[in-house]
PASEBA-1860 file (N, C-alpha, C; in nm, 3 decimals):
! residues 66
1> XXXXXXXX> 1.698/-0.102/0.221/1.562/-0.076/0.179/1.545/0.072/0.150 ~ 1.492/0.084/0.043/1.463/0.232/-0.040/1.330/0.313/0.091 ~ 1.376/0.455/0.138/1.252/0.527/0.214/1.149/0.552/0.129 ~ 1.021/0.502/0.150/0.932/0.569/0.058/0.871/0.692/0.144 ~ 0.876/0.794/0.029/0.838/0.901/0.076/0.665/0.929/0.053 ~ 0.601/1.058/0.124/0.460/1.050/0.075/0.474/1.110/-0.033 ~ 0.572/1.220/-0.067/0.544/1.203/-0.237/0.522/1.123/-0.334 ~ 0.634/1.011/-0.300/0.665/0.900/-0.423/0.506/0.832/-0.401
9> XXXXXXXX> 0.417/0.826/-0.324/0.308/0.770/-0.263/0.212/0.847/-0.358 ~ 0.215/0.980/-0.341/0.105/1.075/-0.463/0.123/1.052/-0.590 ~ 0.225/1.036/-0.614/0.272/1.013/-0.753/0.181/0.903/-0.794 ~ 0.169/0.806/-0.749/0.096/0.662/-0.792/-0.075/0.710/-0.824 ~ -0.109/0.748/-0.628/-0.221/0.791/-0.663/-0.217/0.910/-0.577 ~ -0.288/1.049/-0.671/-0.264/1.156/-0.632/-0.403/1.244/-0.594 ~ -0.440/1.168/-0.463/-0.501/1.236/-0.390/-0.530/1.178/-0.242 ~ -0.468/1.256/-0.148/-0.397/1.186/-0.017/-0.520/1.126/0.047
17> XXXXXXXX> -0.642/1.141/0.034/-0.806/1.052/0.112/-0.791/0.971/0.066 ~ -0.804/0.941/-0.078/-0.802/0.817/-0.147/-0.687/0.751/-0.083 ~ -0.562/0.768/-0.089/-0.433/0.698/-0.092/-0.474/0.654/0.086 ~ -0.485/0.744/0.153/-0.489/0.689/0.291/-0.610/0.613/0.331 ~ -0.728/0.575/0.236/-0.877/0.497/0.237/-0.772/0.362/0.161 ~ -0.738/0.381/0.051/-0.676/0.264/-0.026/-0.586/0.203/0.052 ~ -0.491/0.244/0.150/-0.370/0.192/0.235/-0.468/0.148/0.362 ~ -0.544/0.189/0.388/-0.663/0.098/0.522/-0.669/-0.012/0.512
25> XXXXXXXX> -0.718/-0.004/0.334/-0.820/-0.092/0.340/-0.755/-0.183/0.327 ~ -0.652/-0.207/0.258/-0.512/-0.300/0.177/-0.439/-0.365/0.346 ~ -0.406/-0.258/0.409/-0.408/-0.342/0.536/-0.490/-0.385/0.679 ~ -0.551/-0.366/0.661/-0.713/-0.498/0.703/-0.746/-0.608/0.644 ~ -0.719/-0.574/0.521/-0.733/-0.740/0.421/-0.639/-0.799/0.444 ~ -0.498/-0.720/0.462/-0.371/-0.824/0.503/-0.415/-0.903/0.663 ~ -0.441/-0.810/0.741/-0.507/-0.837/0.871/-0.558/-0.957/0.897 ~ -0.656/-0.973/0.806/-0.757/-1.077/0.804/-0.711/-1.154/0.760
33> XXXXXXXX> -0.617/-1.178/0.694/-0.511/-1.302/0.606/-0.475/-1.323/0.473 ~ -0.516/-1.179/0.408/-0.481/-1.190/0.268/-0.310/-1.222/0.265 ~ -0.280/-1.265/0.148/-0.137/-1.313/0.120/-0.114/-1.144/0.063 ~ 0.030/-1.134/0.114/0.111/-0.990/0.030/0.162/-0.982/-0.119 ~ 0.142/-0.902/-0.157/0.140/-0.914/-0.310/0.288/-0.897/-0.294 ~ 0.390/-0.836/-0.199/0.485/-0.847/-0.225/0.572/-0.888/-0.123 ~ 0.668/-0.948/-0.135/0.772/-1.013/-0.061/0.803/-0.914/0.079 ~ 0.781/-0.969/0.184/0.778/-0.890/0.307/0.953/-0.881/0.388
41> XXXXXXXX> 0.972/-0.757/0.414/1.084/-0.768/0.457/1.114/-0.763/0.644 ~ 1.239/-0.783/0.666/1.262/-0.841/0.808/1.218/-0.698/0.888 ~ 1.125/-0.692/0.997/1.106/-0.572/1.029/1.043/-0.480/0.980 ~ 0.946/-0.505/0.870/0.876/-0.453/0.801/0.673/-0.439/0.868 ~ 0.683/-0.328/0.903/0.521/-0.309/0.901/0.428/-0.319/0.810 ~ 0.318/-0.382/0.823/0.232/-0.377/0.724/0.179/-0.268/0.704 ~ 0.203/-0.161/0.740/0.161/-0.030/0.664/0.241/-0.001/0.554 ~ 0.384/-0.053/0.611/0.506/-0.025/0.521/0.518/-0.076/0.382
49> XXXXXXXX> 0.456/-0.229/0.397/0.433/-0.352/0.266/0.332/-0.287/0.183 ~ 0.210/-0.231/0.242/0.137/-0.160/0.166/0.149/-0.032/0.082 ~ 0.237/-0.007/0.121/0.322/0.150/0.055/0.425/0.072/-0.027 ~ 0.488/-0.042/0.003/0.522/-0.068/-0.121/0.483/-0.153/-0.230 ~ 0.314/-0.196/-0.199/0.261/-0.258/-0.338/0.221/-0.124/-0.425 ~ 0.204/0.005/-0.321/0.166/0.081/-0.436/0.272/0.107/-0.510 ~ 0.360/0.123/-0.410/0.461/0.218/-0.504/0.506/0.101/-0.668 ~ 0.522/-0.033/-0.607/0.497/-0.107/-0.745/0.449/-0.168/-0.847
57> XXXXXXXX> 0.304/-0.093/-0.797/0.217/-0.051/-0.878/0.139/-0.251/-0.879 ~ 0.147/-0.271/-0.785/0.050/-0.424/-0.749/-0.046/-0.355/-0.721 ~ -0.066/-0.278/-0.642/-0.243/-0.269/-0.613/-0.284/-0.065/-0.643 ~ -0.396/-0.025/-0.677/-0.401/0.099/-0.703/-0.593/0.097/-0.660 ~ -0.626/0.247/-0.708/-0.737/0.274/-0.678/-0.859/0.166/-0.802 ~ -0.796/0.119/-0.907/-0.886/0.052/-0.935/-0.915/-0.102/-0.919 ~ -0.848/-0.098/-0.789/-0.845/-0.238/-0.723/-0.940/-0.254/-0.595 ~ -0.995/-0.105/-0.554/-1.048/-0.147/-0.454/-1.183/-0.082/-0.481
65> XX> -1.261/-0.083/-0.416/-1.435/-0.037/-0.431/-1.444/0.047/-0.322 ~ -1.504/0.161/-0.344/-1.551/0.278/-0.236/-1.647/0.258/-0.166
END
């Protein structure tokens, strides 16, 4: 499994409030029982799954409401 770094994280969306409001919120909805937009791996945190829908570009800032 590839490290995502918090750069590769700005890159997507580049401004770290937003990115860390957008990664909350993305996992609380998983919380509550949303399905993962992406294939979850063995040992994988859901903070972690959420860093990697951004990074593949499944979910971004115009997916969620402020």
């Amino acid at each position: 499994m590839q490290k995502i770094t918090f750069e590769d994280l700005l890159g997507k969306i580049p401004n770290k409030y937003s990115l860390c409001v957008l990664a909350g919120k993305r996992a609380k909805k998983i919380l509550g029982g949303e399905k993962q937009l992406v294939e979850v791996k063995k040992r994988e945190t859901i903070v972690q799954t959420v860093f990697r829908e951004i990074i593949e570009g499944k979910i971004g800032l115009k997916d969620e409401e402020y």
